[in-house]
C-alpha positions in Angstrom: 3.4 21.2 -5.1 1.7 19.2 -1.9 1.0 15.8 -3.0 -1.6 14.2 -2.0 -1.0 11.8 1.2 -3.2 7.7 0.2 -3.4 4.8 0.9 -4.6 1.1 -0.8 -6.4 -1.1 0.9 -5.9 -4.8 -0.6 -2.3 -4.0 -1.8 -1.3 -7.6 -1.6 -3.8 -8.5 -4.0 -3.3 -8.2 -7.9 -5.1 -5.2 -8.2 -3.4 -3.9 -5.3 0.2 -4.2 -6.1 -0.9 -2.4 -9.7 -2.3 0.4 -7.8 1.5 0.4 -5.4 3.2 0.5 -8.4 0.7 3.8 -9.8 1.0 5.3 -6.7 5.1 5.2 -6.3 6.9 7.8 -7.3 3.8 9.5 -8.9 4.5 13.6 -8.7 0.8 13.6 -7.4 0.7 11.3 -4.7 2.4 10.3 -1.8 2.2 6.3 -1.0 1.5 6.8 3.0 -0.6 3.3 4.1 -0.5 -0.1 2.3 -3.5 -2.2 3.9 -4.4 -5.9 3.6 -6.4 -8.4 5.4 -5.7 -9.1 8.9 -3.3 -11.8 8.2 -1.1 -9.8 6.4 -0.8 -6.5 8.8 2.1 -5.8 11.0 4.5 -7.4 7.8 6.7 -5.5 5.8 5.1 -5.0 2.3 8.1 -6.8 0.3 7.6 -9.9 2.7 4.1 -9.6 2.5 4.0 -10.3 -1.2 7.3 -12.4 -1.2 6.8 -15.4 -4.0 3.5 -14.0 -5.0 4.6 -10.5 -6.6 2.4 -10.6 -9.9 3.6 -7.3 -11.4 6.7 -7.5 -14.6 8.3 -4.6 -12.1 10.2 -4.8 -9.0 8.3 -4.0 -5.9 8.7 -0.1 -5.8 11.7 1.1 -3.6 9.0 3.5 -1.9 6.4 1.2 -0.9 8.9 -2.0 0.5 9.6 -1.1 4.2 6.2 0.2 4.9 4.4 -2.0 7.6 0.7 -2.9 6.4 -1.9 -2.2 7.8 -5.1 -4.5 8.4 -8.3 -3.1 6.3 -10.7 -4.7 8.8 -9.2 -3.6 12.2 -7.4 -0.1 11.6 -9.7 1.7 9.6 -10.0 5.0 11.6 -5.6 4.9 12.0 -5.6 4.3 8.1 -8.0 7.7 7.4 -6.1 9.7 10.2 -3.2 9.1 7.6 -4.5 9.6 4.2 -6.4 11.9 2.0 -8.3 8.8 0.1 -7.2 5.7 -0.3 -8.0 3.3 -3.5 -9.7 -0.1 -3.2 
């Protein structure tokens, strides 16, 4: 089965690392595009949300190398890479 390719915009957030963690290693969905305000884009996710990781879960293997993205500036790169995304 094809998964589905998505994205989260505001992963750094709370309610964005719980949607990272869904997302990882979920047989429906690929984890393509991690996006976060501007301040944020161009880090790796793990040192993105080093010291403020709220989640009782290590960051996900899948989701800690991938470069974020900002959700202001790169919104046409971030849906030439996704199917959906969650906000």
């Amino acid at each position: 089965m094809e998964k589905y390719k998505v994205g989260v915009i505001g992963g750094t957030g709370m309610v964005g690392q719980r949607f990272v963690t869904l997302m990882a290693g979920h047989p429906w969905f690929e984890l393509k595009v991690i996006a976060a305000s501007p301040r944020s884009a161009g880090k790796r996710y793990e040192d993105a949300v080093a010291g403020r990781w709220a989640m009782d879960c290590a960051i996900p293997e899948e989701a800690r190398d991938i470069v974020l993205m900002s959700a202001q500036d790169d919104v046409e790169k971030i849906a030439a890479q996704v199917d959906f995304v969650f906000c």
